[in-house]
DSSP file (Angstrom, degrees, kcal/mol; ACC not computed):
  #  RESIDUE AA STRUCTURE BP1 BP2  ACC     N-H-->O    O-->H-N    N-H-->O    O-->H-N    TCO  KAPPA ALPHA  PHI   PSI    X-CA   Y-CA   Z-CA
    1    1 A X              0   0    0      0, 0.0    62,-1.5     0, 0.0    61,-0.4   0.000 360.0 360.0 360.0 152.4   15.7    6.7    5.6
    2    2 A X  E     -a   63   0A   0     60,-0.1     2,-0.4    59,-0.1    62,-0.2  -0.943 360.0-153.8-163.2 151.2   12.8    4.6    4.9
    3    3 A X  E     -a   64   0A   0     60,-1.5    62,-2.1    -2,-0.3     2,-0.4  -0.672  14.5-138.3-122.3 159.5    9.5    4.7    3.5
    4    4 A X  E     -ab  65  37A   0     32,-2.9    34,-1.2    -2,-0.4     2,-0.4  -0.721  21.4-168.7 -97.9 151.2    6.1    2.7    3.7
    5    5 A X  E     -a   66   0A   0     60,-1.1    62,-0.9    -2,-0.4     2,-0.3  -0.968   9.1-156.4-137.0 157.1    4.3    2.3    0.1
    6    6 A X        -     0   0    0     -2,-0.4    34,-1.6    32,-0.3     2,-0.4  -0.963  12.3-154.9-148.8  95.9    0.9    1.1    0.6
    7    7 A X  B     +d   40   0B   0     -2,-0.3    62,-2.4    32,-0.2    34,-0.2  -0.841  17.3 172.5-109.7 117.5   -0.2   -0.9   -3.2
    8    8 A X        -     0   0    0     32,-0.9    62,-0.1    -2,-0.4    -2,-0.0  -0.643  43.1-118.2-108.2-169.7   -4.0   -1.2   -4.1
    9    9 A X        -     0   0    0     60,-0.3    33,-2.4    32,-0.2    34,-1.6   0.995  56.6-138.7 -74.7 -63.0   -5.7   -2.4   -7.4
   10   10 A X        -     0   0    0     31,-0.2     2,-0.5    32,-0.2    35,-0.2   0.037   5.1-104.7  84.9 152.5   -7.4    1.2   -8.2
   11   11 A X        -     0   0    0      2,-0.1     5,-0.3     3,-0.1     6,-0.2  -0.819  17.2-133.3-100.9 113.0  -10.6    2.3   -9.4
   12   12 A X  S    S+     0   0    0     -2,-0.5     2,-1.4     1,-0.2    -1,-0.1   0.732  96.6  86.3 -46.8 -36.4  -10.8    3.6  -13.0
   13   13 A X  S >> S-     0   0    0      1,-0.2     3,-3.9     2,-0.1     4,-0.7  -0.443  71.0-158.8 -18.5  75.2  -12.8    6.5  -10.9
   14   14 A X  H >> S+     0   0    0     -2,-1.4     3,-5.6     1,-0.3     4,-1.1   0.848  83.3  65.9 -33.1 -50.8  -10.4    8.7   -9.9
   15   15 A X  H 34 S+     0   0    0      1,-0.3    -1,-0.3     2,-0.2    -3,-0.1   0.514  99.1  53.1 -46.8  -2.0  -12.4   10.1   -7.3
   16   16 A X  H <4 S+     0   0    0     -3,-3.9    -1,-0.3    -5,-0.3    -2,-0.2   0.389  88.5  84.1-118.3   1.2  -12.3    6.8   -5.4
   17   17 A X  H <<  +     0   0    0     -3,-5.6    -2,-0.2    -4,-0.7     2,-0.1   0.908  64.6 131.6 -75.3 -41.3   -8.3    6.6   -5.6
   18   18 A X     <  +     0   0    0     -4,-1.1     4,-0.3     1,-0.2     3,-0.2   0.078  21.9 155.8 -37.9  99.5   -8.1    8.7   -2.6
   19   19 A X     >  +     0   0    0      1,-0.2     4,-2.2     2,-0.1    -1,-0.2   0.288  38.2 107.2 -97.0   7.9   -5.9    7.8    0.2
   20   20 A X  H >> S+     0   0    0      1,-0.3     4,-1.1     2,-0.2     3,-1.0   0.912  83.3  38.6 -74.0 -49.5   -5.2   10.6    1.9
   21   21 A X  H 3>>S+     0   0    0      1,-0.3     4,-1.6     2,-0.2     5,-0.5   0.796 115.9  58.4 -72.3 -34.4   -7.2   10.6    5.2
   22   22 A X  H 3>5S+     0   0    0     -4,-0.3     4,-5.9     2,-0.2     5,-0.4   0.994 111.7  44.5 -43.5 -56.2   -6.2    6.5    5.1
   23   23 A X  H <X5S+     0   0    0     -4,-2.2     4,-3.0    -3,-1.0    -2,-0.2   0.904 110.9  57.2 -32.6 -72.7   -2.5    8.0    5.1
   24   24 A X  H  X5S+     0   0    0     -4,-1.1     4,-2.3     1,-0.3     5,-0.4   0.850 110.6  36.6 -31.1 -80.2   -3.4   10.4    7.7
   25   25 A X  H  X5S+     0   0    0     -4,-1.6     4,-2.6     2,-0.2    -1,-0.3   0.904 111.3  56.4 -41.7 -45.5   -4.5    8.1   10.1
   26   26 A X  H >X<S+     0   0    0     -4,-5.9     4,-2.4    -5,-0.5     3,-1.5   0.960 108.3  59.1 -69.7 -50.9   -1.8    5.0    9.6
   27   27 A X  H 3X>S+     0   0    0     -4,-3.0     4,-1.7    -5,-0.4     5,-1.4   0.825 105.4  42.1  -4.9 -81.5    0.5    7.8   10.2
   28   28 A X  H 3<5S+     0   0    0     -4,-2.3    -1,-0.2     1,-0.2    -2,-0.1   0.768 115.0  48.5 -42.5 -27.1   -0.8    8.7   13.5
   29   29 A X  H <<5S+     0   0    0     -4,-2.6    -2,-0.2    -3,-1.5    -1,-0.2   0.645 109.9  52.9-101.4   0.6   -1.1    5.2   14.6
   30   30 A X  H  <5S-     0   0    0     -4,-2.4    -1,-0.2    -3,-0.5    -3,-0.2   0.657 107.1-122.4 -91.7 -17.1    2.6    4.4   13.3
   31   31 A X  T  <5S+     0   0    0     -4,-1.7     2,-0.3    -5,-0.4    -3,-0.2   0.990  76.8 129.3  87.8  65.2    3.8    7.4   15.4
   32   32 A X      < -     0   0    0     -5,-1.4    -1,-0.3    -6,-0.1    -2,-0.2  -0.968  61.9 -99.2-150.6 125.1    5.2    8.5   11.4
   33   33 A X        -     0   0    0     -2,-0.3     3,-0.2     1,-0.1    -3,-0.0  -0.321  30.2-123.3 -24.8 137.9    5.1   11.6    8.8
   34   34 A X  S >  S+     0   0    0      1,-0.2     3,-0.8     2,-0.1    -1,-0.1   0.628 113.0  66.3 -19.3 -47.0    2.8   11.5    6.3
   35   35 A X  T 3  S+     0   0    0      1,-0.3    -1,-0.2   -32,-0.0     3,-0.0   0.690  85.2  72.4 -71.7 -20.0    5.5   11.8    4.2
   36   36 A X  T 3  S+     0   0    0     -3,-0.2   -32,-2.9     1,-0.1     2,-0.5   0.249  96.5  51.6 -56.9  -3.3    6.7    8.6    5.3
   37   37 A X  B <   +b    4   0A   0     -3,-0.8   -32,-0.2   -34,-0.2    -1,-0.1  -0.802  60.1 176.0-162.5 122.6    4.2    6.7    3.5
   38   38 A X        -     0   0    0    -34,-1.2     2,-0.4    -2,-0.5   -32,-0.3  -0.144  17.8-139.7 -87.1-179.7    3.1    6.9    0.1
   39   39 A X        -     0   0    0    -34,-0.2     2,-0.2    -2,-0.1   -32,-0.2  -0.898  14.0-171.5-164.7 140.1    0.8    5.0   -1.7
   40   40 A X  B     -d    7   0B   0    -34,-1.6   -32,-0.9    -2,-0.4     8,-0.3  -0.811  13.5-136.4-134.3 177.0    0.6    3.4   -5.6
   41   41 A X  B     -e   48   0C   0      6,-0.5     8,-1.2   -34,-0.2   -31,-0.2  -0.455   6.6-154.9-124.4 151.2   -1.9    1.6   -8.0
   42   42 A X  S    S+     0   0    0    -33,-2.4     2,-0.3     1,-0.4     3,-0.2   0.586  85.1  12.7 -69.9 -66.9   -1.7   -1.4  -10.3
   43   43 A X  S    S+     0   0    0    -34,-1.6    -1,-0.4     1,-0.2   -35,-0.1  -0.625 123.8  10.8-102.2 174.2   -4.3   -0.4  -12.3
   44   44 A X  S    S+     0   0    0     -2,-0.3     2,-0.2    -3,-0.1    -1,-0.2   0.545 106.4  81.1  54.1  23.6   -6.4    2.6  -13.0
   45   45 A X        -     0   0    0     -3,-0.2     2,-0.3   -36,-0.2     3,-0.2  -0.783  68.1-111.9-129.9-179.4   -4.3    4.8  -11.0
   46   46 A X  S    S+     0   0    0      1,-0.2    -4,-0.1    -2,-0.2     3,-0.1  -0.875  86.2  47.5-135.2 172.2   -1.3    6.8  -10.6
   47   47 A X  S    S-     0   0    0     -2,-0.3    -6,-0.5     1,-0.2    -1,-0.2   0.533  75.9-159.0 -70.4 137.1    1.3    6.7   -9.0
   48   48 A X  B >>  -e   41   0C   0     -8,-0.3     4,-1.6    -3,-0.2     3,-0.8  -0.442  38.5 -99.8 -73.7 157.2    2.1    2.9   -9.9
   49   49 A X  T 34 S+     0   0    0     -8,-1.2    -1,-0.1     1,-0.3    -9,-0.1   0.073 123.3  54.6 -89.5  42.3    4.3    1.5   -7.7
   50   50 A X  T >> S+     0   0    0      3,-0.1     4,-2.5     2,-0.0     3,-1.0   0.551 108.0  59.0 -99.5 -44.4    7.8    1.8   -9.8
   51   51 A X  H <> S+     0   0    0     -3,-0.8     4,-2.9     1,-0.3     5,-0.2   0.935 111.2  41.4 -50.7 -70.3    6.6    5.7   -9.9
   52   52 A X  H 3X S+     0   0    0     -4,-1.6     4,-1.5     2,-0.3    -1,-0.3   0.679 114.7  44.3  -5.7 -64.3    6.8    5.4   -6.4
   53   53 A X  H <> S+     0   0    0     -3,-1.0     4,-2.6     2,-0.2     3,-0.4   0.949 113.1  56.5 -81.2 -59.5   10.1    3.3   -5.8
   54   54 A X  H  X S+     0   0    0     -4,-2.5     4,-1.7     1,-0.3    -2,-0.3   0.919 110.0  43.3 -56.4 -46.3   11.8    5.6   -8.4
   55   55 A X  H  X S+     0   0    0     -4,-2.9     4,-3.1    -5,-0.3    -1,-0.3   0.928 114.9  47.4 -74.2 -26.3   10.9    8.9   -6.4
   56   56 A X  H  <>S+     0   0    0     -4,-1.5     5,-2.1    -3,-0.4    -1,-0.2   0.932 109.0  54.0 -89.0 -13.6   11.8    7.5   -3.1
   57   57 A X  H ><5S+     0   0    0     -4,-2.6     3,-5.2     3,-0.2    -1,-0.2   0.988 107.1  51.1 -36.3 -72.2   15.0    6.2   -4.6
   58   58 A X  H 3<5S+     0   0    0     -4,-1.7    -2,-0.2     1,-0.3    -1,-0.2   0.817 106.0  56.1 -19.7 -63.1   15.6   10.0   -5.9
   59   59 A X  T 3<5S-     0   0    0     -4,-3.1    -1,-0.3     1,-0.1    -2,-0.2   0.153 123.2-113.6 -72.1   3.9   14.9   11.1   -2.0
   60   60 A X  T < 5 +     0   0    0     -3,-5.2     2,-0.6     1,-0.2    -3,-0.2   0.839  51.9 176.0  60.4  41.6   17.9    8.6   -1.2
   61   61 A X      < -     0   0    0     -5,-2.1    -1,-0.2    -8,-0.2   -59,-0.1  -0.830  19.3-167.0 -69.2 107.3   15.5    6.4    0.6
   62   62 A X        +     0   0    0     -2,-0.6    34,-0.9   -61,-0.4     2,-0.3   0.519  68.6  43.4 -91.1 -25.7   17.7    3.0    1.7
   63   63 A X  E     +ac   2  96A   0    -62,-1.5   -60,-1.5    32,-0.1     2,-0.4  -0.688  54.0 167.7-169.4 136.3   14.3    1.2    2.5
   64   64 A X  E     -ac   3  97A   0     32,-1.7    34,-4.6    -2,-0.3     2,-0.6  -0.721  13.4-159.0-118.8 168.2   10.9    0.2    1.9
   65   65 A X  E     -ac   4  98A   0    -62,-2.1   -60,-1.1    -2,-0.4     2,-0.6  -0.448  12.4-151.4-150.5  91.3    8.5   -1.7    2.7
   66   66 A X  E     -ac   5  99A   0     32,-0.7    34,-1.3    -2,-0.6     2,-0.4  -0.445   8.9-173.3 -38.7  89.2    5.8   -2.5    0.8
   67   67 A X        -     0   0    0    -62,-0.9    34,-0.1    -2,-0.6    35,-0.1  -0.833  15.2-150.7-102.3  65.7    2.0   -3.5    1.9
   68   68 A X        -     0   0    0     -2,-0.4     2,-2.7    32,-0.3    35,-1.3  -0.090   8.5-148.7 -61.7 101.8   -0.4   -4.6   -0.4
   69   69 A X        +     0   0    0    -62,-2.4     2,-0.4    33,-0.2   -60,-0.3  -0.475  48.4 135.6 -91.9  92.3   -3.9   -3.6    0.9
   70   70 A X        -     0   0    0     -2,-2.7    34,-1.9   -62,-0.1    33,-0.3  -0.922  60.6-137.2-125.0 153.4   -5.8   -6.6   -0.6
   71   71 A X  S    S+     0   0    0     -2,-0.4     2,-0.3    32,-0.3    -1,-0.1   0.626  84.1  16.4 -92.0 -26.2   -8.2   -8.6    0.8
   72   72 A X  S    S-     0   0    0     32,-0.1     2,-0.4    33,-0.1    32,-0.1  -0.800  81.7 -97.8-141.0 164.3   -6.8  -12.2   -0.7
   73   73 A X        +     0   0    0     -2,-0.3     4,-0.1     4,-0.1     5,-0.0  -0.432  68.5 149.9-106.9  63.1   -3.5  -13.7   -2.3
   74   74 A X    >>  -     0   0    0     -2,-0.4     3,-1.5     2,-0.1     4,-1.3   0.025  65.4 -69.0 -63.5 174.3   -4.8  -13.3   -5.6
   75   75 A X  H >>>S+     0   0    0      1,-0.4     5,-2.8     2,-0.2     4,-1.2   0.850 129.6  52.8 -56.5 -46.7   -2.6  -12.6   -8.4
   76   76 A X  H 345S+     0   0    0      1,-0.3    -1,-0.4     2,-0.2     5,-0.2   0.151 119.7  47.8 -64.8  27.4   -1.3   -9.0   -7.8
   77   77 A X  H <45S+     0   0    0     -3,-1.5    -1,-0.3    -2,-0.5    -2,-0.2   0.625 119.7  26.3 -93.5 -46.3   -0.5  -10.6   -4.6
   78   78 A X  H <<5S+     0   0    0     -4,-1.3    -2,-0.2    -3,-0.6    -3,-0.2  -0.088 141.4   5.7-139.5  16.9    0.8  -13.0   -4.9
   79   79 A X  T  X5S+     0   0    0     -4,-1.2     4,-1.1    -5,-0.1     5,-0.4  -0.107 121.3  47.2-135.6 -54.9    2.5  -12.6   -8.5
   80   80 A X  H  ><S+     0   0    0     -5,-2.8     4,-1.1     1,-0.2    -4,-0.2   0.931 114.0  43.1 -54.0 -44.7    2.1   -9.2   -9.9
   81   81 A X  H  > S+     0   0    0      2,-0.2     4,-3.7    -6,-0.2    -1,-0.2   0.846 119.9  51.5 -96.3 -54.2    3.1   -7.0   -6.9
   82   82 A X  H  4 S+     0   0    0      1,-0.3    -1,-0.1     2,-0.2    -2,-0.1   0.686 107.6  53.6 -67.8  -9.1    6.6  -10.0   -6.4
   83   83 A X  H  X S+     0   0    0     -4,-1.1     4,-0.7     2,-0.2    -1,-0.3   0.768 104.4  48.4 -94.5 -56.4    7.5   -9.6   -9.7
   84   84 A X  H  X S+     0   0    0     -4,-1.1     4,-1.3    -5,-0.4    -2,-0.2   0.856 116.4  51.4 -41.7 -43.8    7.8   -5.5   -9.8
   85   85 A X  H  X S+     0   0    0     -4,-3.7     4,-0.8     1,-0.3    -2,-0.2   0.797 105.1  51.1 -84.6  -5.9    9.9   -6.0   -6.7
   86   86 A X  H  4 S+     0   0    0      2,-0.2    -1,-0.3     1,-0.2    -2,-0.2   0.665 114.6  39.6 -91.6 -24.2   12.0   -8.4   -7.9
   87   87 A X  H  X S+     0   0    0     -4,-0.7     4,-1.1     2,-0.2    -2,-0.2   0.615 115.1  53.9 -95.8 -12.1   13.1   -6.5  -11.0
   88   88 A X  H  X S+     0   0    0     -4,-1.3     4,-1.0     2,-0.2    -2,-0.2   0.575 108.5  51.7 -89.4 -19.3   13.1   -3.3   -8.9
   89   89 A X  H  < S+     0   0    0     -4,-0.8    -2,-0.2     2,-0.1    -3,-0.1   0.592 113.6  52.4 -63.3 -27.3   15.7   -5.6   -6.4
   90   90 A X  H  4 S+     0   0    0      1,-0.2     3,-0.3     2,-0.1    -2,-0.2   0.996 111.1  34.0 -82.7 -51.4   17.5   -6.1   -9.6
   91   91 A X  H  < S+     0   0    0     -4,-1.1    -1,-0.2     1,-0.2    -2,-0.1   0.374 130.7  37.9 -91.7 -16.6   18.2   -2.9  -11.2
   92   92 A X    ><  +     0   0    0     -4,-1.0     3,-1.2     1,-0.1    -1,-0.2  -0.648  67.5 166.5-137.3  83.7   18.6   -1.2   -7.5
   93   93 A X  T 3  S+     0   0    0     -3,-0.3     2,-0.6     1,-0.2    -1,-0.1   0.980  72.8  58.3 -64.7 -43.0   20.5   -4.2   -5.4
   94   94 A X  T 3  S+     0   0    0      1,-0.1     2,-0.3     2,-0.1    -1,-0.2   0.195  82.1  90.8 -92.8  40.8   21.3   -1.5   -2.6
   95   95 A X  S <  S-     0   0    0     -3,-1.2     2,-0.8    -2,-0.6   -32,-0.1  -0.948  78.9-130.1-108.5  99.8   18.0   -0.5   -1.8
   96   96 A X  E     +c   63   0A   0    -34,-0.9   -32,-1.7    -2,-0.3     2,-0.5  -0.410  34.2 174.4 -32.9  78.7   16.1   -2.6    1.3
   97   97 A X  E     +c   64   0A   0     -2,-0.8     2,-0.4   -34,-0.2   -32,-0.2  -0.948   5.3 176.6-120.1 123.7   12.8   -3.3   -0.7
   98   98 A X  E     -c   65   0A   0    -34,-4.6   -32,-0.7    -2,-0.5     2,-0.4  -0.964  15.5-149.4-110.7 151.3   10.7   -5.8    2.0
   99   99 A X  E     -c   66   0A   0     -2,-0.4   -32,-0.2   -34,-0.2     2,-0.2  -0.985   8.4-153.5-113.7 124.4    6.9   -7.0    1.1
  100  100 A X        -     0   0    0    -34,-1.3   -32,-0.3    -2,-0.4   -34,-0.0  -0.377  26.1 -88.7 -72.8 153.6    4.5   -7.7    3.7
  101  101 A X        -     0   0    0     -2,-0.2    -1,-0.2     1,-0.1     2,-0.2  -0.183  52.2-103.7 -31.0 156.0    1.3  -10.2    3.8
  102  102 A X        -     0   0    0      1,-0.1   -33,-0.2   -33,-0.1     3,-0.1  -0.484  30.8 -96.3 -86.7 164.2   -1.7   -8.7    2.6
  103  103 A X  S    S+     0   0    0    -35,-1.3   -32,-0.3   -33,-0.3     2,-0.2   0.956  74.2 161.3 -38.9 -76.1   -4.9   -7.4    4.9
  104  104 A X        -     0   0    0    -34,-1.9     2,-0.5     1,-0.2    -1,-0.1  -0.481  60.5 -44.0  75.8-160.1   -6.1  -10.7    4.1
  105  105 A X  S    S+     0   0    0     -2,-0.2    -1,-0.2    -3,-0.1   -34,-0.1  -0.396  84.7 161.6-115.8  74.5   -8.7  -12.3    6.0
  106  106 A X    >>  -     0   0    0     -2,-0.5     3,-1.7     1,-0.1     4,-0.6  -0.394  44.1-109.9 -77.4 148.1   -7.1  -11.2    9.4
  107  107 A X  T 34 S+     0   0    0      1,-0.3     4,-0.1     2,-0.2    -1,-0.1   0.510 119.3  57.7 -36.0 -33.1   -9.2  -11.2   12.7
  108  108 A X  T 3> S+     0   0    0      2,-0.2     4,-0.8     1,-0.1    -1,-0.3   0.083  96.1  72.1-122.2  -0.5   -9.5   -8.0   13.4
  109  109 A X  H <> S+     0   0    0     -3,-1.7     4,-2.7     2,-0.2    -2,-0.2   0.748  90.9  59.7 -73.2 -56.2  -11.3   -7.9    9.5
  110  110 A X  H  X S+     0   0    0     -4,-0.6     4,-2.4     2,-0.3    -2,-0.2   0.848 105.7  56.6 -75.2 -45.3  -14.4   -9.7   10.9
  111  111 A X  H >4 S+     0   0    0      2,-0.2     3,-0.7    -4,-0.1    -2,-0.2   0.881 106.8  45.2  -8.3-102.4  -14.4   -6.1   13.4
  112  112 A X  H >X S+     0   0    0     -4,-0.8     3,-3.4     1,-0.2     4,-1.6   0.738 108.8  50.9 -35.6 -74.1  -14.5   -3.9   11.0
  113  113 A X  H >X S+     0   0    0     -4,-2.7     4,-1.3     1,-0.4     3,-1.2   0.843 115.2  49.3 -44.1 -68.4  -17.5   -5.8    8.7
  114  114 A X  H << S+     0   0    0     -4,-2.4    -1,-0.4    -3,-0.7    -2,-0.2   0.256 109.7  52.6 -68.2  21.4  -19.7   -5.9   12.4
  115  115 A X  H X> S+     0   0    0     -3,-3.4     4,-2.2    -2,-0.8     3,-0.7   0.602 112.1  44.4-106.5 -47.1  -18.9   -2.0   12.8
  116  116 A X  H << S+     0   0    0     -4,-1.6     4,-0.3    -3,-1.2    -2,-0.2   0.595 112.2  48.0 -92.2   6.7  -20.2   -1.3    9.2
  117  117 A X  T 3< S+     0   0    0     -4,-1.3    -1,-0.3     2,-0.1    -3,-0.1   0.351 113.5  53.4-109.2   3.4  -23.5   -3.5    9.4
  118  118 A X  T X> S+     0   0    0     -3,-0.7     3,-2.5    -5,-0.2     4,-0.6   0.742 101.1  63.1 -55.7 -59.3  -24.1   -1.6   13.1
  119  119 A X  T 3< S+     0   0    0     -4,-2.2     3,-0.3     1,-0.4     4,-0.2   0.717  89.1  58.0 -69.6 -30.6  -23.8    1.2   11.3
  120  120 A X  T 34 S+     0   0    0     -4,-0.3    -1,-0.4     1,-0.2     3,-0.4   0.494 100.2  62.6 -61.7  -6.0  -26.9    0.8    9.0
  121  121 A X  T <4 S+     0   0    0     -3,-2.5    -1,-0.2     1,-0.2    -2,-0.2   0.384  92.9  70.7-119.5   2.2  -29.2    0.6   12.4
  122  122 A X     <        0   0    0     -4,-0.6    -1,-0.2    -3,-0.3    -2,-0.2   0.799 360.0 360.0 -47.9 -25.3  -28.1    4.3   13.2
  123  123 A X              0   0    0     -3,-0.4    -1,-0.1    -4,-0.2    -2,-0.1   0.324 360.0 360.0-128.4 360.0  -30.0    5.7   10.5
């Protein structure tokens, strides 16, 4: 079994922690359950991602894979986030835990930004 975790910073504002309809959608477009992908915080959120790894451990999940939606390889990228998995590699060796690149400043980034500055000459 194997699960997606999806890690942002989080907004002390709960109300802006919401992922579900993000979920929803990568879901569809992974051909995947919802249930198949979770999502944790570093900060200002819950679940943090050991909450996370510990439940899908529980659910006798054998692998994850981990996806940091950040924009740069800033420190939770590129330290915080490698450093959780590495002690979570230690303490559960026979668990599959992989970490992706971040969004980053990917191509397809540059899209999105000309979709939401079109959108302002809707209105």
């Amino acid at each position: 079994m194997e699960r997606i975790i999806i890690v942002l910073h989080g907004s002390s504002k709960n109300d802006r922690n919401n992922l579900e309809n993000f979920i929803k959608e990568l879901a569809k477009k992974l051909k995947r359950k919802t249930e198949d992908i979770k999502y944790a915080y570093l900060q200002f959120g819950t679940p943090t991602l050991e909450d996370i790894v510990l439940q899908c451990i529980k659910e006798n999940v054998k692998r994850m894979i981990i996806h940091p939606l950040f924009l740069s390889y800033g420190t939770h990228v590129s330290s915080n986030i490698p450093e959780i998995i590495e002690k979570l590699r230690k303490n559960y060796p026979d668990i599959d835990i992989v970490y992706t690149k971040p969004v980053g400043l990917h191509k397809k980034l540059a899209d999105i930004v000309k979709e939401r500055i079109e959108e302002i000459n809707k209105f």
